[in-house]
N, C-alpha and C positions, 0 to 999 in steps of 0.2 A: 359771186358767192351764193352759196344755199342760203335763206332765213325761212323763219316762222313770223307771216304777215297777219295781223289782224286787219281785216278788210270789212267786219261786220260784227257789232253786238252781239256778241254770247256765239259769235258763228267759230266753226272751227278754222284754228289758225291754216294757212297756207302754206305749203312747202315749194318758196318759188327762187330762180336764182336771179340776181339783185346784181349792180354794178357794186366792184369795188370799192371803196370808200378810195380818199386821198388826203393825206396829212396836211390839214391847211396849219397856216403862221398859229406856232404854240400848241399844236395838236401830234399825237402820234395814233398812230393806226395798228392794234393788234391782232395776232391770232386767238379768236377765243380760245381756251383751253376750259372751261366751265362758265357754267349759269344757272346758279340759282331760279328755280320757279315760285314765286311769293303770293302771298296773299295782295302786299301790293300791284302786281302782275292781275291778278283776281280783279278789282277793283277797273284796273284799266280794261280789263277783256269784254266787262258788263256796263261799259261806257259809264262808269262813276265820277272818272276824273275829268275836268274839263281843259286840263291839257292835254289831252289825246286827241288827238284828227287821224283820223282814217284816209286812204290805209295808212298803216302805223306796223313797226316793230317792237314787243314788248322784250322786255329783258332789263333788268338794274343792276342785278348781283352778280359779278365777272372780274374773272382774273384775266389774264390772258399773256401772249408773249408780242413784245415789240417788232416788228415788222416794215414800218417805215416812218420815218422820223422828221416833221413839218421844221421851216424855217423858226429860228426864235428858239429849239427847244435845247436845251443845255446839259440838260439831268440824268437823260435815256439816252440810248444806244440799239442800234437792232440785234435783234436776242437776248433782250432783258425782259424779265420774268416780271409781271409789277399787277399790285392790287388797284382796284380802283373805287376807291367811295362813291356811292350812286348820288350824292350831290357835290356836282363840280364847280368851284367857287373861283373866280375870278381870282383873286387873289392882290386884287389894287385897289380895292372900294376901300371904308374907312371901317366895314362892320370886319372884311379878311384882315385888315392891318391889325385890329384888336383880336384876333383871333379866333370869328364867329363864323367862321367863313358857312354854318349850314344857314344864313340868314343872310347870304350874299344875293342883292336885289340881281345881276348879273348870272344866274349860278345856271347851269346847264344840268337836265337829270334825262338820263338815260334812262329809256324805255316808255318816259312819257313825253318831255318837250324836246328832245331830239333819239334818232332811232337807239337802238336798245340791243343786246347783245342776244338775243333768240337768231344766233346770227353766227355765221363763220368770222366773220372779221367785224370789228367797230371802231369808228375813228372817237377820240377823247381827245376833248378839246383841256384848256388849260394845264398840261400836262405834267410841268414842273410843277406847278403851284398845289396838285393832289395824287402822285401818281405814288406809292411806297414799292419797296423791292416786295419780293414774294421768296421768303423765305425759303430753304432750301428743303427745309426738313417740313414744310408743309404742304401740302397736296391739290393740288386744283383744286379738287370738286370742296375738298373744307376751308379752302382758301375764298370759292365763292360768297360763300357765309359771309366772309369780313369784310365784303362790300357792303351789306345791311343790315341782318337780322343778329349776327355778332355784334357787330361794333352798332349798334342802337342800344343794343342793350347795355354795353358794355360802359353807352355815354351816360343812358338814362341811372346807372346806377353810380357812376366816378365823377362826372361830369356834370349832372343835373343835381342828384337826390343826396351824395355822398353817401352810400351805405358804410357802415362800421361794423367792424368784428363784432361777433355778439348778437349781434340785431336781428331781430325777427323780420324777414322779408317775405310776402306772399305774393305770388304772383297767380295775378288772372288771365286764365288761357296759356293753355300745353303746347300750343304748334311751336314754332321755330323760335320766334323771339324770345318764347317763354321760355321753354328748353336752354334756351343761353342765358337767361339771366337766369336760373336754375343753377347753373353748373358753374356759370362766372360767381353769383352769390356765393354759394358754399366756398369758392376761391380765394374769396376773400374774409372768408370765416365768419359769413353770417349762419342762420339757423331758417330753414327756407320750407313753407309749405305754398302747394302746389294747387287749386282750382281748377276746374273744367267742370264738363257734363259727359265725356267721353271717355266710360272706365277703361280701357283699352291705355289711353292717353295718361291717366292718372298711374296706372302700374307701370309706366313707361318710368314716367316722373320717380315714380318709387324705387325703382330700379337703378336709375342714373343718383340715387343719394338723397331724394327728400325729405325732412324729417318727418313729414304729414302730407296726409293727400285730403282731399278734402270734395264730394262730390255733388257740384250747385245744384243736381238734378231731383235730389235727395232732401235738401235742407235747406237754411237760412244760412249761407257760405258766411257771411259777416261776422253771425253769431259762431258759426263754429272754427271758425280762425281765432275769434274772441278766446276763447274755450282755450284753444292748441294752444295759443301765446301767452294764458292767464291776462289776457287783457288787452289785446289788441297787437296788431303788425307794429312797428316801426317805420316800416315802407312797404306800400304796395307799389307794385307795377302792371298798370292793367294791359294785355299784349293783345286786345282784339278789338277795341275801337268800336262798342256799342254800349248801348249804353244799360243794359244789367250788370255788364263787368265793369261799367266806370262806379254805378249805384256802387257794387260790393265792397272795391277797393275801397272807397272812403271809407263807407261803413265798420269796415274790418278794424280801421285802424287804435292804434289807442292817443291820448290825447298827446299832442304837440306832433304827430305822428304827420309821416309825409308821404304824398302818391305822384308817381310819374306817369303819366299816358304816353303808353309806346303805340298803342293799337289806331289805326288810320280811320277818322273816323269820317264816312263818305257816303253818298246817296241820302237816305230814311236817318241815317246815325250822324251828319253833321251838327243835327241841332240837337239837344239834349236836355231834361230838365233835372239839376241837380239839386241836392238836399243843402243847400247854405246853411242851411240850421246846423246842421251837421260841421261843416267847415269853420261856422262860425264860433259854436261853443266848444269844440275840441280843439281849434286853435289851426286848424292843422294847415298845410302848405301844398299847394296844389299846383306839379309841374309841367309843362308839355314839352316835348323832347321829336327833334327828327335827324335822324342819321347821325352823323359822328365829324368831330373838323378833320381833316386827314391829318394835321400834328400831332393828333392824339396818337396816330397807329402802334407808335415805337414802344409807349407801355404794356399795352394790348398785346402786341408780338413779345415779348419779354415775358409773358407772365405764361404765354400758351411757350415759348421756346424754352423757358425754365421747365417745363414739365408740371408746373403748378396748378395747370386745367388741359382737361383733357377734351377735346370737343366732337371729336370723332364720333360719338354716336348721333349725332346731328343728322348728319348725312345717312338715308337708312336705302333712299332708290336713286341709283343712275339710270338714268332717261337717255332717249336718243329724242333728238331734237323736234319728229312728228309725234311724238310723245307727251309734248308740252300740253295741249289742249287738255288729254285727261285730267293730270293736274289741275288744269285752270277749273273744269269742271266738278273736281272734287271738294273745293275749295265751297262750292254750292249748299255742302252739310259739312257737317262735324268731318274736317280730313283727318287721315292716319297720322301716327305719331311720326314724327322727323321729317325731315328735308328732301325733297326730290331735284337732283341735280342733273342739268345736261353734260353730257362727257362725250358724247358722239355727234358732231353736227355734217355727219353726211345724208341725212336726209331720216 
């Protein structure tokens, strides 16, 4: 099979052809049909994560079709069409039995601790325990999305923060995740202002339904969310994992108010020093969120299959698979608004 190897730090990925995968016990092996290119992808390409060895296949966000089907698996069949959450959770430990499964000490994640779907084929291990259908009426390359940067968001706001009708939600940072919890908030009838430093990105925001844009580059973002809300967010979501947009979101918020950190925060941005004063007199609740349980999917599908969110403008470039690097590269500054998806992996 074709993939895209990373074999070196910030080096451009490889276009080499690789042995087939084989569906071991509880494992199925599919056809990629879409991949996601991420920021976390980014992270991995600039040797951040310390689960990556080289060489390495990057990729987490992937739908694909079934192909061939390991002893143990019960669920799939060859030529079923199925999402896959980028952390795959055993699904036996005591933290999957209560339902945690993205805090499974077991858990397998594509594209950094086993190979990654920058790739024609990928084997997925656990595969009853995470695999969802892939609805009919949804489309690879936005199906990729609800491997990560969808359903992150979608956990960090149902899942972690509980957003409510009503509520004022601001999110820091326009790329992908933002974008989704953008479009998922107003879905669920919050009132949503938007953050960046990239006016391009903010009329993006504006476009897809904002009530306010708001540009960091300009101003005191906290204070003027203050201003838009009359008095602060109700929930921030910060979606880029360093820490001026962790500073903002608290800031922003108004008392008793809550922040979920979507954004990965890696290298220089792991450690961070934050305002407790802040946290401590406003009261407020500070959460950390990563990926989605894959039980969750069926709501999430339900509320895009009702027609009640629209997410298509997500996805704005299909890429062919030697095409990943630029991406990876762009990821280096302020990237374009929306989502670059693979849809061709012939080389």
């Amino acid at each position: 099979m074709k993939a895209a190897q990373l074999t070196g730090w910030r080096e451009p990925l490889k276009i080499v052809n690789l042995p087939d995968p084989v569906a071991g016990k509880g494992e199925v092996v599919l056809d990629v049909l879409a991949c996601g290119v991420c920021r976390s992808d980014w992270h991995a390409w600039t040797g951040s994560d310390p689960d990556v060895n080289l060489p390495h296949v990057p990729g987490h966000e992937f739908c694909g079709e079934v192909v061939q089907v390991g002893a143990g698996v019960d669920l799939w069949a060859v030529g079923d069409r199925v999402i896959a959450p980028f952390i795959l959770a055993c699904g036996a430990c005591p933290d999957c039995a209560a339902g945690n499964q993205t805090i499974c000490a077991s858990q397998a994640v594509p594209g950094f601790t086993i190979p990654g779907a920058f790739a024609e084929k990928i084997a997925v291990p656990f595969a009853d325990q995470n695999l969802s259908a892939l609805p009919e009426g949804i489309e690879p390359a936005l199906a990729a999305g609800l491997g990560c940067r969808v359903t992150t968001a979608w956990h960090a706001l149902t899942g972690r923060a509980a957003l409510r009708a009503g509520e004022w939600l601001a999110v820091f940072g326009g790329g992908g995740v933002g974008t989704a919890a953008l479009l998922l908030g107003r879905a669920l009838g919050a009132r949503v202002v938007v953050v960046d430093v990239v006016e391009e990105k903010l009329r993006y925001a504006k476009a897809l339904g904002a009530d306010a844009v708001v540009n960091a580059a300009e101003c005191d973002a906290a204070e003027a969310v203050k201003q838009i809300t009359s008095g602060g967010a109700d929930l921030a979501v910060e979606a880029l994992g360093i820490e001026a947009t962790v500073l903002g979101a608290l800031e922003c918020l108004r008392k008793l108010g809550r922040m979920v950190m979507v954004g990965m925060p890696a290298g220089d941005h792991a450690t961070m020093q934050l305002p407790m004063d802040v946290v401590y007199s406003g009261q407020l609740a500070f959460y950390g969120t990563r990926g989605m349980p894959a039980w969750r999917y069926p709501s999430l599908l339900s509320l895009i299959e009702g027609g009640q969110v629209d997410l298509s403008p997500l996805v704005t470039r299909h890429i062919r698979l030697s095409e990943a690097t630029v991406e990876l590269q762009a990821f280096d500054a302020p990237a374009p608004p929306g989502v670059a998806v693979i849809t061709d992996f012939t080389g």
